[in-house]
CHARMM internal coordinates of N, CA and C (Angstrom, degrees):
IC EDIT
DIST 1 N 1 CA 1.4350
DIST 1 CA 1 C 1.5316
ANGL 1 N 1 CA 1 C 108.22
DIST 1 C 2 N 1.2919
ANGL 1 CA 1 C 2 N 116.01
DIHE 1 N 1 CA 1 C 2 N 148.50
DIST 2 N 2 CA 1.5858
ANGL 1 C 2 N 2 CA 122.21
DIHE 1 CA 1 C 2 N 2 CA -174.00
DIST 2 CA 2 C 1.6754
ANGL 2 N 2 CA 2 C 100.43
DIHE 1 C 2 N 2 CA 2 C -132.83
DIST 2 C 3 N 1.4324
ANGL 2 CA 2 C 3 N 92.78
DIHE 2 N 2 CA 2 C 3 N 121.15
DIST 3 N 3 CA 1.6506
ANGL 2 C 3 N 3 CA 101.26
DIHE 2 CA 2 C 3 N 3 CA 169.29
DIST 3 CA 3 C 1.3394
ANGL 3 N 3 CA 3 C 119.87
DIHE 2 C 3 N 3 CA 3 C -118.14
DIST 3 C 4 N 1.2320
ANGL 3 CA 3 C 4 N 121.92
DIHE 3 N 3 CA 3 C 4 N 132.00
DIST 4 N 4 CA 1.4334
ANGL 3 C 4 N 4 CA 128.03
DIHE 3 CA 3 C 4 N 4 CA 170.42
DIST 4 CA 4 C 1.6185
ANGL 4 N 4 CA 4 C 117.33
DIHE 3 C 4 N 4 CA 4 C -106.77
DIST 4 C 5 N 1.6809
ANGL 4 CA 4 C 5 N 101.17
DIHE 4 N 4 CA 4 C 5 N 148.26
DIST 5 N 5 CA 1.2173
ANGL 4 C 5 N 5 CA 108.57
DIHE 4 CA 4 C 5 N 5 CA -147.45
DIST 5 CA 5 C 1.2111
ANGL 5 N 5 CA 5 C 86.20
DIHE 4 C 5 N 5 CA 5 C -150.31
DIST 5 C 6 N 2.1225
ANGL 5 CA 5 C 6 N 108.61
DIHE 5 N 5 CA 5 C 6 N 123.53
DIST 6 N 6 CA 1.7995
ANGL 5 C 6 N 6 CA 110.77
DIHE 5 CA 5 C 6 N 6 CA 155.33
DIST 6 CA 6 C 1.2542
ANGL 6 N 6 CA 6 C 119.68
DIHE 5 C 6 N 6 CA 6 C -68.35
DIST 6 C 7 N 1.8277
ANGL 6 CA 6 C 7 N 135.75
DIHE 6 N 6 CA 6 C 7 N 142.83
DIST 7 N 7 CA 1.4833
ANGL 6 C 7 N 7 CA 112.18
DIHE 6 CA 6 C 7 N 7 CA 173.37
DIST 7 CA 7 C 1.0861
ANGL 7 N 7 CA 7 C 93.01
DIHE 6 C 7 N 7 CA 7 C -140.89
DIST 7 C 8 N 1.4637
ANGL 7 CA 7 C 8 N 104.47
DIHE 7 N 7 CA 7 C 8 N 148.66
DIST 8 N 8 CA 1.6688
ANGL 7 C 8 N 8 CA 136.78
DIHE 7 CA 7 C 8 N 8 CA 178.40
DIST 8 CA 8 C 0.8665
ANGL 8 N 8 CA 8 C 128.50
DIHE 7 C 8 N 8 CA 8 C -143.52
DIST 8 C 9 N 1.0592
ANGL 8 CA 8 C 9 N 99.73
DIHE 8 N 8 CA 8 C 9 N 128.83
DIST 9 N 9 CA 1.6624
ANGL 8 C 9 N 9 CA 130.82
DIHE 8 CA 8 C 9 N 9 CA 160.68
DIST 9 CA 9 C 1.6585
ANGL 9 N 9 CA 9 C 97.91
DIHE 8 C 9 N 9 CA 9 C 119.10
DIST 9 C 10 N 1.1900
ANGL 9 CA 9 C 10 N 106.31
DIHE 9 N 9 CA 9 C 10 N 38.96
DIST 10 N 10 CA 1.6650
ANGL 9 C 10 N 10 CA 113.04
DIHE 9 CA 9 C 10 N 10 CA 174.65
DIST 10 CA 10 C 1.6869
ANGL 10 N 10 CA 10 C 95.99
DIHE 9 C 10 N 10 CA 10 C -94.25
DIST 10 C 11 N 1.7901
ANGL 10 CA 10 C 11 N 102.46
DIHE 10 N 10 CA 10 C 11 N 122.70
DIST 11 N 11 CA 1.8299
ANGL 10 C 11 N 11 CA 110.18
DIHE 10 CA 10 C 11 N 11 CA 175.08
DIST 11 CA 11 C 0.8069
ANGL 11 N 11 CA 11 C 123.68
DIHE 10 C 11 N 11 CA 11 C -90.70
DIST 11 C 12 N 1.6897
ANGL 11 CA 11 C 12 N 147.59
DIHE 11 N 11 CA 11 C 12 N -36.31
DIST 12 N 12 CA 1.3811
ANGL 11 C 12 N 12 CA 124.06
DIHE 11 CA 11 C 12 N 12 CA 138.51
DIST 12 CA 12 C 1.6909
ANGL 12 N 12 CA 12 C 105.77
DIHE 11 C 12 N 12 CA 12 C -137.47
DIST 12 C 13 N 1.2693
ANGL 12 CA 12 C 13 N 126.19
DIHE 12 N 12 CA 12 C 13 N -161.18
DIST 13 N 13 CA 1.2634
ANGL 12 C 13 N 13 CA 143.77
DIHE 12 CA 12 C 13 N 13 CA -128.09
DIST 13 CA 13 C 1.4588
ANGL 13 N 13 CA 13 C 108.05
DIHE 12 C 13 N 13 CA 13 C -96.05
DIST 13 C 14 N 1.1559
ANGL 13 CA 13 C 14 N 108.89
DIHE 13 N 13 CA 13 C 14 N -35.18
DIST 14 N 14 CA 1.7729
ANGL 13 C 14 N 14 CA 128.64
DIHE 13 CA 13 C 14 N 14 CA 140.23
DIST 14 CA 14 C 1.6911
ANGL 14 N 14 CA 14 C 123.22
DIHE 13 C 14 N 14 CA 14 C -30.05
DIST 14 C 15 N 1.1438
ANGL 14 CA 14 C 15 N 119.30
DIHE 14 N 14 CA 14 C 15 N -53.31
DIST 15 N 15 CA 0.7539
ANGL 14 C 15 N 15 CA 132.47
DIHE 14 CA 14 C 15 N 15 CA 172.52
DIST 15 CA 15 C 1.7926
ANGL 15 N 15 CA 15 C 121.06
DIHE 14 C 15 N 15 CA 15 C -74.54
DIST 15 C 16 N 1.4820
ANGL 15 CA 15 C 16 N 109.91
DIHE 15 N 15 CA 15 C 16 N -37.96
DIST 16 N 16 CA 1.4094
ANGL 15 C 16 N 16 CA 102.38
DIHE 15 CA 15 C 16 N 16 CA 167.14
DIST 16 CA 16 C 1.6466
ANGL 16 N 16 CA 16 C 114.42
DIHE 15 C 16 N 16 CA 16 C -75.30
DIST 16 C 17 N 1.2506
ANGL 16 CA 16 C 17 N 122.74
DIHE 16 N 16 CA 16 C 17 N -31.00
DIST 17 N 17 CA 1.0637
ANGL 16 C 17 N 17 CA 128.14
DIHE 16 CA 16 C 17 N 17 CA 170.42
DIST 17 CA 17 C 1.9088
ANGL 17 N 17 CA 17 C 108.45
DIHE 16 C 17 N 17 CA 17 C -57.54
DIST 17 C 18 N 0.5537
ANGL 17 CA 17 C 18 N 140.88
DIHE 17 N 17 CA 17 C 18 N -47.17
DIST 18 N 18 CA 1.8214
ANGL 17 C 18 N 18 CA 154.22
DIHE 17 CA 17 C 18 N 18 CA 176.04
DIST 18 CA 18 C 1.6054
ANGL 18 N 18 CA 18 C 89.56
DIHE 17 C 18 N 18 CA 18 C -54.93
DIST 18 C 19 N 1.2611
ANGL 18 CA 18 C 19 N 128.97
DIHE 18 N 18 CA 18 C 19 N -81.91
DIST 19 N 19 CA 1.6129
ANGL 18 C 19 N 19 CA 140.42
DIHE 18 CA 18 C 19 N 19 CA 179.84
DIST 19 CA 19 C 1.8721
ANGL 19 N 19 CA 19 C 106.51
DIHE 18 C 19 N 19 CA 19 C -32.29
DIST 19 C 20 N 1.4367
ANGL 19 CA 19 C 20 N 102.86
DIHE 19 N 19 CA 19 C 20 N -46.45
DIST 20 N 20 CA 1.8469
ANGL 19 C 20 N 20 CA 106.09
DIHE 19 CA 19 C 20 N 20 CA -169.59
DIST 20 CA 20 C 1.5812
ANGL 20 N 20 CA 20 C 93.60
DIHE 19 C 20 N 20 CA 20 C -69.71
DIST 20 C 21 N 1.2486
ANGL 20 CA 20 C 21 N 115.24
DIHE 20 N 20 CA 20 C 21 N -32.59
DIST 21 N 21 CA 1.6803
ANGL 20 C 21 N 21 CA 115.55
DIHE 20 CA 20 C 21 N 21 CA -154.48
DIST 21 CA 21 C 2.1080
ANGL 21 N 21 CA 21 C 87.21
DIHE 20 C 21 N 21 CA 21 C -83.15
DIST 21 C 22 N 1.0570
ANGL 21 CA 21 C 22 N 96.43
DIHE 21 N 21 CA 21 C 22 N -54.37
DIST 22 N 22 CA 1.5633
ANGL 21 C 22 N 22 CA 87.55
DIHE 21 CA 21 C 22 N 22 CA -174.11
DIST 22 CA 22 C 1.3958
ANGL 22 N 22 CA 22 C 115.55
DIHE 21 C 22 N 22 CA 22 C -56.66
DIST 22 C 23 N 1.1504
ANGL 22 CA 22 C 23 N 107.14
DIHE 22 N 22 CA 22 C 23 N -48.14
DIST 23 N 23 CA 1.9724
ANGL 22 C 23 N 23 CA 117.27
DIHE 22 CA 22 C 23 N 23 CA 179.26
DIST 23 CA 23 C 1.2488
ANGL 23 N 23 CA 23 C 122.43
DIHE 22 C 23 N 23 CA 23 C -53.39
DIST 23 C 24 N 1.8127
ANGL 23 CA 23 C 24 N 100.01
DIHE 23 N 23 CA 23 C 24 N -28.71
DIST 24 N 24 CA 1.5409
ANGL 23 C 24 N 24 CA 101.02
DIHE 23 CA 23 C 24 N 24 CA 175.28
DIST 24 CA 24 C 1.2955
ANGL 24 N 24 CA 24 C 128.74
DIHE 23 C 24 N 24 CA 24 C -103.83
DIST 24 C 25 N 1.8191
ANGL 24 CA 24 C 25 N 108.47
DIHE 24 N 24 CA 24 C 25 N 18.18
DIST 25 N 25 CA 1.2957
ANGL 24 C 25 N 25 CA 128.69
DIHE 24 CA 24 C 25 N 25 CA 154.10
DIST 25 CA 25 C 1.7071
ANGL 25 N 25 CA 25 C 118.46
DIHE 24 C 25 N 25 CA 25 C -51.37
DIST 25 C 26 N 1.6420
ANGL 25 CA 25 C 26 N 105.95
DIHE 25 N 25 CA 25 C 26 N -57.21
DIST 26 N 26 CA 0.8076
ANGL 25 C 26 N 26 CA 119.26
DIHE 25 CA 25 C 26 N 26 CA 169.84
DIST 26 CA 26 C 1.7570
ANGL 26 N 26 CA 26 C 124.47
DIHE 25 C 26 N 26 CA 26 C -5.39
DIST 26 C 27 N 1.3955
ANGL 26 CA 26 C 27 N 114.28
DIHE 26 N 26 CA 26 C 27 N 149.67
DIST 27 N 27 CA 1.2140
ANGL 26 C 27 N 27 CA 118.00
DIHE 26 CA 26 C 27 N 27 CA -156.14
DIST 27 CA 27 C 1.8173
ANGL 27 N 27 CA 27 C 96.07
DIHE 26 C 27 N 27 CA 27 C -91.65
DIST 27 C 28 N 1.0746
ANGL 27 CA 27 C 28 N 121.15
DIHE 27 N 27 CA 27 C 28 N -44.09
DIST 28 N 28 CA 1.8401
ANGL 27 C 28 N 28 CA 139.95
DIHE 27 CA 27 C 28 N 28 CA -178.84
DIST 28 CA 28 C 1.2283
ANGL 28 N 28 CA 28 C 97.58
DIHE 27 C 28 N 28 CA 28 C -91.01
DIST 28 C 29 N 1.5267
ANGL 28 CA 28 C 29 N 149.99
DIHE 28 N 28 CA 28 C 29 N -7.81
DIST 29 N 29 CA 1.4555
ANGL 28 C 29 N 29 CA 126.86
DIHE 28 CA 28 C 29 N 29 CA 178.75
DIST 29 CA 29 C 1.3278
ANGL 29 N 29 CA 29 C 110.20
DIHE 28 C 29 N 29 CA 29 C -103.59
DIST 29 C 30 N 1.5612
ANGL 29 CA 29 C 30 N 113.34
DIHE 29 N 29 CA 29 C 30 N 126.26
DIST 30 N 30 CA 1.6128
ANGL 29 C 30 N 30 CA 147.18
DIHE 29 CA 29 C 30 N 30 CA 176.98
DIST 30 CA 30 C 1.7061
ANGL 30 N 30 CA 30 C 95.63
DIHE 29 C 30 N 30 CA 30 C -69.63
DIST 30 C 31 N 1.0712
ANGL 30 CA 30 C 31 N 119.05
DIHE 30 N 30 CA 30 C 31 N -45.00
DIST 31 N 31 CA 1.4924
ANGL 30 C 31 N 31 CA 115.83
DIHE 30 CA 30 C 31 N 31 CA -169.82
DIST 31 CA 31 C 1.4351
ANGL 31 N 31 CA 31 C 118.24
DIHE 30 C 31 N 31 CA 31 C -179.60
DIST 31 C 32 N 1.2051
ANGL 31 CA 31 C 32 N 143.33
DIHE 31 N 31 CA 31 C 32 N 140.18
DIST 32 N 32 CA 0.9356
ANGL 31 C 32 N 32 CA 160.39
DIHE 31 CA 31 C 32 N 32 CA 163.93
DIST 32 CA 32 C 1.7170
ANGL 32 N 32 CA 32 C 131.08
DIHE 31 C 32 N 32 CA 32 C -98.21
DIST 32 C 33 N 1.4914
ANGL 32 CA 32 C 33 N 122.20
DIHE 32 N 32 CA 32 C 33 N 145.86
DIST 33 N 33 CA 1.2081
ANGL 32 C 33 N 33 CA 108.95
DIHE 32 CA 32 C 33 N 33 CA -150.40
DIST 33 CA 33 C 1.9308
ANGL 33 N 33 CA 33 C 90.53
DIHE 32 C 33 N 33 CA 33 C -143.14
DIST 33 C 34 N 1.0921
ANGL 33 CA 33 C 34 N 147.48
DIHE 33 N 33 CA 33 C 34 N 102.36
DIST 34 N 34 CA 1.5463
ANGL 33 C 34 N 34 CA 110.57
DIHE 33 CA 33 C 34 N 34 CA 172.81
DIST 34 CA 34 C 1.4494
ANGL 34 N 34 CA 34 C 98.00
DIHE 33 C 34 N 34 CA 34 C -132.83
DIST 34 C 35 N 1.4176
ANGL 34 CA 34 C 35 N 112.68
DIHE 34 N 34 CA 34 C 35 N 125.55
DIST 35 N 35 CA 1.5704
ANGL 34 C 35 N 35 CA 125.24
DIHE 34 CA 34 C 35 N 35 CA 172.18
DIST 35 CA 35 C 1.5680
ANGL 35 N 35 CA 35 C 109.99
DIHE 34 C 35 N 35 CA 35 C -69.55
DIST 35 C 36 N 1.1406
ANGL 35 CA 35 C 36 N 114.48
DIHE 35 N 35 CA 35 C 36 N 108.28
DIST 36 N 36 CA 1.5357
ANGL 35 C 36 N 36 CA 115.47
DIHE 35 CA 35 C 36 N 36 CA 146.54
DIST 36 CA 36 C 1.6435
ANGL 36 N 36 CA 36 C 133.46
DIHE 35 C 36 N 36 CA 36 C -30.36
DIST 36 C 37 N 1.0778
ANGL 36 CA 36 C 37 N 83.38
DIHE 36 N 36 CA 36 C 37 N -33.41
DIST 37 N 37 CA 1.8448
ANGL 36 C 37 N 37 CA 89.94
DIHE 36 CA 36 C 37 N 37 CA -145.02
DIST 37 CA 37 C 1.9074
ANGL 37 N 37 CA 37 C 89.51
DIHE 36 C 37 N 37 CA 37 C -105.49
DIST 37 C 38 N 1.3511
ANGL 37 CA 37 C 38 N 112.40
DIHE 37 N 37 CA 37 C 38 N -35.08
DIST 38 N 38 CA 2.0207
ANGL 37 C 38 N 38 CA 112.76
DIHE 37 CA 37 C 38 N 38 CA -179.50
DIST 38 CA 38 C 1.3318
ANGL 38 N 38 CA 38 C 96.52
DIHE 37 C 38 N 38 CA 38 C -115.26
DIST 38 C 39 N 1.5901
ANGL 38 CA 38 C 39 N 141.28
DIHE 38 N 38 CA 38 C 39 N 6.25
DIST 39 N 39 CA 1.1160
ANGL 38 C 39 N 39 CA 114.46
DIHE 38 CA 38 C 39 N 39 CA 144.40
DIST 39 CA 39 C 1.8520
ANGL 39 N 39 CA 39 C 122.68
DIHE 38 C 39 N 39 CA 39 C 96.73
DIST 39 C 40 N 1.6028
ANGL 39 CA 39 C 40 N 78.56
DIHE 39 N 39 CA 39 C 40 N 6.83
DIST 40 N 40 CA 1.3633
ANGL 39 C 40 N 40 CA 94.79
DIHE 39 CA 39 C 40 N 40 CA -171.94
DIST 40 CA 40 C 1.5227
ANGL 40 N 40 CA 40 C 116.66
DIHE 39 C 40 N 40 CA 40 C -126.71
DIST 40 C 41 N 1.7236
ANGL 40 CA 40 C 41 N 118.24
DIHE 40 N 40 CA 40 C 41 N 160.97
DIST 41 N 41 CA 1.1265
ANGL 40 C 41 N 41 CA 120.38
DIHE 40 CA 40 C 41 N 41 CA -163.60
DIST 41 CA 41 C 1.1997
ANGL 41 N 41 CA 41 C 106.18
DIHE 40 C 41 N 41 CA 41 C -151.98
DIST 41 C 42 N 1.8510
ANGL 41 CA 41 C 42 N 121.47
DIHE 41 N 41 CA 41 C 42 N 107.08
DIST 42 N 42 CA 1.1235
ANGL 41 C 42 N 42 CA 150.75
DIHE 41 CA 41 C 42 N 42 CA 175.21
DIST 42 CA 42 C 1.3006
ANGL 42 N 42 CA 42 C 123.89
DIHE 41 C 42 N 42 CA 42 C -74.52
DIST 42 C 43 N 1.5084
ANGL 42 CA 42 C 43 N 151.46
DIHE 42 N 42 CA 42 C 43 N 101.80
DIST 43 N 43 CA 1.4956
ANGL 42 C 43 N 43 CA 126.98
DIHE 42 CA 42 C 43 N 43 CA -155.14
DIST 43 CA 43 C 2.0327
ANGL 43 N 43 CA 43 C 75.98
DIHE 42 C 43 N 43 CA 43 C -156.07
DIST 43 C 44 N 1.2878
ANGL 43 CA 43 C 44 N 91.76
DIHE 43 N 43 CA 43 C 44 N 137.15
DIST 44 N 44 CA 1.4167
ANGL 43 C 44 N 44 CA 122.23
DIHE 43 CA 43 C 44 N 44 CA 179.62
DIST 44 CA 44 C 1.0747
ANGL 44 N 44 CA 44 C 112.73
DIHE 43 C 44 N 44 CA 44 C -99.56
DIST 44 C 45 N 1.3582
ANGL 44 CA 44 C 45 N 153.91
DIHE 44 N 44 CA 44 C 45 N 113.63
DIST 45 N 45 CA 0.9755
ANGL 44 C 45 N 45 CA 150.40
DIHE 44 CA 44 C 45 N 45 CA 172.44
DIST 45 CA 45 C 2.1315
ANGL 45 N 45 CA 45 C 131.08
DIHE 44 C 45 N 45 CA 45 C -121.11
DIST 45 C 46 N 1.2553
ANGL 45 CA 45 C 46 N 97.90
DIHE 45 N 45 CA 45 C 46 N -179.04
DIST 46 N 46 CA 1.6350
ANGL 45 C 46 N 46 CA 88.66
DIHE 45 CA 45 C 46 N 46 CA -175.43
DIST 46 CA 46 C 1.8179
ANGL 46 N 46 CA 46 C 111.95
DIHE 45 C 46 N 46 CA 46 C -116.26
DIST 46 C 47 N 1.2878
ANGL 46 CA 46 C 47 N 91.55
DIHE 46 N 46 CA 46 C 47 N 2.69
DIST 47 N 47 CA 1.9030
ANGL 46 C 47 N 47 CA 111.08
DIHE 46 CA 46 C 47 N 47 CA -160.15
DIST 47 CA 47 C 1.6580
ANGL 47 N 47 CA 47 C 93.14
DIHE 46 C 47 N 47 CA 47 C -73.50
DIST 47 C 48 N 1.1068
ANGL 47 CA 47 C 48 N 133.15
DIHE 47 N 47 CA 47 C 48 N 153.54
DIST 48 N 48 CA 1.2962
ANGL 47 C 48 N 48 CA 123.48
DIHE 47 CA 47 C 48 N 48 CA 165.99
DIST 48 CA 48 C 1.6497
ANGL 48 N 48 CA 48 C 106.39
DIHE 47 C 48 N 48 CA 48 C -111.76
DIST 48 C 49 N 1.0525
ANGL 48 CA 48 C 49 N 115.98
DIHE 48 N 48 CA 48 C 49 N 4.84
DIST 49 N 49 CA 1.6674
ANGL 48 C 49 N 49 CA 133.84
DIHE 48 CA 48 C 49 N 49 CA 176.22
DIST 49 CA 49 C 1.6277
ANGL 49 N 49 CA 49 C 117.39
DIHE 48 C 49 N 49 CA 49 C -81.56
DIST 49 C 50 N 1.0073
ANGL 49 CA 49 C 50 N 113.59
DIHE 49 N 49 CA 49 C 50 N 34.90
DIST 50 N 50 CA 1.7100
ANGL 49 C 50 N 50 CA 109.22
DIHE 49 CA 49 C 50 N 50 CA -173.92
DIST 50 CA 50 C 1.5998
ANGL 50 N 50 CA 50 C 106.71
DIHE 49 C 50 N 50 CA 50 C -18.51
DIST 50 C 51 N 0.7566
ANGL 50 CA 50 C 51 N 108.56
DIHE 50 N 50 CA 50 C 51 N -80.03
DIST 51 N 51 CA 1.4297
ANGL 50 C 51 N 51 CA 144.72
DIHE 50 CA 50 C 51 N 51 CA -174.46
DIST 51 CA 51 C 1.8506
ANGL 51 N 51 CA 51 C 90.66
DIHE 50 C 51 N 51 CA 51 C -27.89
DIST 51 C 52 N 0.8909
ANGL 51 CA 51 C 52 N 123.86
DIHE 51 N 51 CA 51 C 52 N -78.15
DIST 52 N 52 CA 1.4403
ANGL 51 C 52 N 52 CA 117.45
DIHE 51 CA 51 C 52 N 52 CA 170.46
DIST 52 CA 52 C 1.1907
ANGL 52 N 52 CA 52 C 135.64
DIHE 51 C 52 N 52 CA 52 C -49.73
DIST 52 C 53 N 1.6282
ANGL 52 CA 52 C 53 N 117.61
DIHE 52 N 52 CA 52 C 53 N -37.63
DIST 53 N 53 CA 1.5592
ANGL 52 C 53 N 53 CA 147.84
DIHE 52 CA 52 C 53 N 53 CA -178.50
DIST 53 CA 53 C 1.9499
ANGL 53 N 53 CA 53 C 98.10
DIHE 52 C 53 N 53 CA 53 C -67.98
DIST 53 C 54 N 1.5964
ANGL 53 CA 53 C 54 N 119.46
DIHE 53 N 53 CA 53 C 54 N -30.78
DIST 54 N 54 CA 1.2720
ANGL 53 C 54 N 54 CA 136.50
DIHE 53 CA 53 C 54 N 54 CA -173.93
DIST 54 CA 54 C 1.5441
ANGL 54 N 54 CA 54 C 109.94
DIHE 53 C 54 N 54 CA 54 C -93.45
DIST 54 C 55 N 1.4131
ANGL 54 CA 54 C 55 N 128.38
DIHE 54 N 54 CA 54 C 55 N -36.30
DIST 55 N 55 CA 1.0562
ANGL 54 C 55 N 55 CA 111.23
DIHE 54 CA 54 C 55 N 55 CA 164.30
DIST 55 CA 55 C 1.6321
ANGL 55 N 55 CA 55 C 108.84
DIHE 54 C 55 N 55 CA 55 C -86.96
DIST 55 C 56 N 0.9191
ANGL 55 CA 55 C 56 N 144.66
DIHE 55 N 55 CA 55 C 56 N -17.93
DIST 56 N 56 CA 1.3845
ANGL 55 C 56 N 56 CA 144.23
DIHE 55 CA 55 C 56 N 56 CA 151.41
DIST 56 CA 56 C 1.4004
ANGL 56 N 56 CA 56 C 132.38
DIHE 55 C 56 N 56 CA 56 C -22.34
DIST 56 C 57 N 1.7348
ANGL 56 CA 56 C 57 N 81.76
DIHE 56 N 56 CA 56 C 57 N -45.48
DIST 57 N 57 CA 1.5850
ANGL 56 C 57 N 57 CA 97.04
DIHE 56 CA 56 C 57 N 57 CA -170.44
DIST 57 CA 57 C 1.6099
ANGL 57 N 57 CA 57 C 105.01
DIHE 56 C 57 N 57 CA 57 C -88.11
DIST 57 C 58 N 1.4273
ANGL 57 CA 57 C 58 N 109.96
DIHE 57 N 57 CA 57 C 58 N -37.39
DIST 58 N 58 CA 1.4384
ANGL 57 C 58 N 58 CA 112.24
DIHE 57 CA 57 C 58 N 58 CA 155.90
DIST 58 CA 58 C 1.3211
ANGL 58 N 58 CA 58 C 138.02
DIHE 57 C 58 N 58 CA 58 C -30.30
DIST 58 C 59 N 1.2946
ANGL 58 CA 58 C 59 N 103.20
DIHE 58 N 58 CA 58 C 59 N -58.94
DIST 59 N 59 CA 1.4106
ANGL 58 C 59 N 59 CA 106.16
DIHE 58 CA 58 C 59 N 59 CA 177.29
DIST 59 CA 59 C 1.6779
ANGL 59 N 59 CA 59 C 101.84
DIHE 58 C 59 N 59 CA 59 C -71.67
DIST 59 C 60 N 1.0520
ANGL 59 CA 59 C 60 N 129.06
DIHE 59 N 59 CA 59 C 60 N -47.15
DIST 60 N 60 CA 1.4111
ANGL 59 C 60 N 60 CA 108.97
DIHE 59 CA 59 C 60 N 60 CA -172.19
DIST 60 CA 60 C 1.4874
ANGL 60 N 60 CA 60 C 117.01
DIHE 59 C 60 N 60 CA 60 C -68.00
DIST 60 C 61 N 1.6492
ANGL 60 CA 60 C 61 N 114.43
DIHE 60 N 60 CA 60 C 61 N -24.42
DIST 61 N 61 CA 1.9844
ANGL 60 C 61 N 61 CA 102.83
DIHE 60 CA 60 C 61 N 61 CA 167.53
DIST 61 CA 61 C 1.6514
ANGL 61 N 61 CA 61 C 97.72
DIHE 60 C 61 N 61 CA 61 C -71.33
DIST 61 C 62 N 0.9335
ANGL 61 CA 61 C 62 N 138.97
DIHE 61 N 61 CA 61 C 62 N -26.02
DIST 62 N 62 CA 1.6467
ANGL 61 C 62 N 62 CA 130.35
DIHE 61 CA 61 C 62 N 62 CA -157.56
DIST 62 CA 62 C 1.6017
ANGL 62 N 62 CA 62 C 87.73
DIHE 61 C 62 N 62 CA 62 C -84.89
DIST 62 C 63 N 1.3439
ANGL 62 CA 62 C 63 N 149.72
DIHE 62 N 62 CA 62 C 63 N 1.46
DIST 63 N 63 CA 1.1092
ANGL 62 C 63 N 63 CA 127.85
DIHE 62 CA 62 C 63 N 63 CA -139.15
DIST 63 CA 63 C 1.7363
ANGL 63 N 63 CA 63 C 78.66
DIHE 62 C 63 N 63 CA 63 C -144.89
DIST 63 C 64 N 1.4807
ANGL 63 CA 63 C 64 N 121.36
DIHE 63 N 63 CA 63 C 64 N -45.48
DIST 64 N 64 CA 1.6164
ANGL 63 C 64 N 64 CA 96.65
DIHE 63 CA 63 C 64 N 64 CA 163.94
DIST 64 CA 64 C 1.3313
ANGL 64 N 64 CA 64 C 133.00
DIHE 63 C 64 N 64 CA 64 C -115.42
DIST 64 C 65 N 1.3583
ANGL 64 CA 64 C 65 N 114.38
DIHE 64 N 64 CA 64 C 65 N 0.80
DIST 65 N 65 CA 1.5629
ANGL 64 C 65 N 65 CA 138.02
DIHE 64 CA 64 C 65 N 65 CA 154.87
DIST 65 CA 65 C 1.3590
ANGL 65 N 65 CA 65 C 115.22
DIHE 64 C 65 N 65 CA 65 C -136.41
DIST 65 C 66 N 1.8174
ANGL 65 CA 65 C 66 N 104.04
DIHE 65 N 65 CA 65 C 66 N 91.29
DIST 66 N 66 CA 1.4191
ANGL 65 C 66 N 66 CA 115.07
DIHE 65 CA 65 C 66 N 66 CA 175.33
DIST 66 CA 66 C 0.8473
ANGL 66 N 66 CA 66 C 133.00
DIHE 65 C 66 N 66 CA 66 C -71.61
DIST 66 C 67 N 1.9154
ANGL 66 CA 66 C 67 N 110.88
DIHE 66 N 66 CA 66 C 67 N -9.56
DIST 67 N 67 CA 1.6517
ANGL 66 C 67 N 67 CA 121.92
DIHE 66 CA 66 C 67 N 67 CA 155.67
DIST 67 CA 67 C 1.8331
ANGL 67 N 67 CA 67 C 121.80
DIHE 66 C 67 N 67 CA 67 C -73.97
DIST 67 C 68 N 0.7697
ANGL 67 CA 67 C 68 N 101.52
DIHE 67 N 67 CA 67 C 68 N -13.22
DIST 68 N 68 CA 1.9798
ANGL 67 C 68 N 68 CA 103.45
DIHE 67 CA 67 C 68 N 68 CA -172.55
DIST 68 CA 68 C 2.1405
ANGL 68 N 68 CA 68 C 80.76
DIHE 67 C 68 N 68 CA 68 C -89.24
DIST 68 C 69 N 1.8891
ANGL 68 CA 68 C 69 N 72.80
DIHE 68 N 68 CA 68 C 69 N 154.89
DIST 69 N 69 CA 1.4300
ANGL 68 C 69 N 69 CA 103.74
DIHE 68 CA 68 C 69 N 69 CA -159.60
DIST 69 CA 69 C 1.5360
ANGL 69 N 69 CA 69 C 105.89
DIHE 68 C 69 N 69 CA 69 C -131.12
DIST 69 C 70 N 1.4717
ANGL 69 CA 69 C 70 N 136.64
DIHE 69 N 69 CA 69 C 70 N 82.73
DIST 70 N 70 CA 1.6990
ANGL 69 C 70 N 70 CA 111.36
DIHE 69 CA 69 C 70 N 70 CA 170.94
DIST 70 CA 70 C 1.0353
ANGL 70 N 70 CA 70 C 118.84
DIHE 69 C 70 N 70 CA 70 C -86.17
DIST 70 C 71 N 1.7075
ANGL 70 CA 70 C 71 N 112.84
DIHE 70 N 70 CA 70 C 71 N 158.31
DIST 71 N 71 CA 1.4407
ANGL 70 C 71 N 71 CA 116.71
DIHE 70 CA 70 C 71 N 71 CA 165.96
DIST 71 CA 71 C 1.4626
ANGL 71 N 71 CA 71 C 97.27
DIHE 70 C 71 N 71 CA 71 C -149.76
DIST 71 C 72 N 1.8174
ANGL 71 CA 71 C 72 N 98.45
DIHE 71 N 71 CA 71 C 72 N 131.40
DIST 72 N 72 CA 1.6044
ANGL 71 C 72 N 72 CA 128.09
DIHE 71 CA 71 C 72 N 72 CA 164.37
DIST 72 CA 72 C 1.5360
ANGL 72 N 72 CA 72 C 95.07
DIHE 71 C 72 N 72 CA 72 C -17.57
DIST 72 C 73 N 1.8062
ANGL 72 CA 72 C 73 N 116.71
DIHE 72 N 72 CA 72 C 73 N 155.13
DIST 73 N 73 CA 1.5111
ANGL 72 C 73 N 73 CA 85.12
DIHE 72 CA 72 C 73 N 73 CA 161.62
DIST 73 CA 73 C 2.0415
ANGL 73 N 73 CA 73 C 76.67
DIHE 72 C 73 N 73 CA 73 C -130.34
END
COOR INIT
IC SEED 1 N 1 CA 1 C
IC BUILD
């Protein structure tokens, strides 16, 4: 399954790079993708639970950039 995701309040490119590396710790994520520059964040996964796999991912941006913001798109 492939989900796309707007994100904000990411400050520079460093920082999305830090977010892909943590996200793609994750236990269900195949891969992770997040553009700097359009703001967006591509992550492939094997979970059939969106819905869980999304607050998951939540808590782990709120936990090392409590300013970045996703939303489903």
């Amino acid at each position: 399954m492939k989900l796309k995701f707007k994100i904000e309040g990411l400050n520079c490119p460093n920082c999305a790079k830090s977010l892909e590396k943590s996200i793609s710790r994750l236990e269900s994520i195949e891969s992770v993708s997040i553009n700097f520059i359009t703001q967006k964040m591509i992550i492939k996964t094997n979970n059939e639970n969106s819905n869980e796999l999304i607050t998951e991912i939540n808590k782990l941006i709120k936990s090392e950039k409590p300013e970045v913001s996703i939303t489903l798109k």
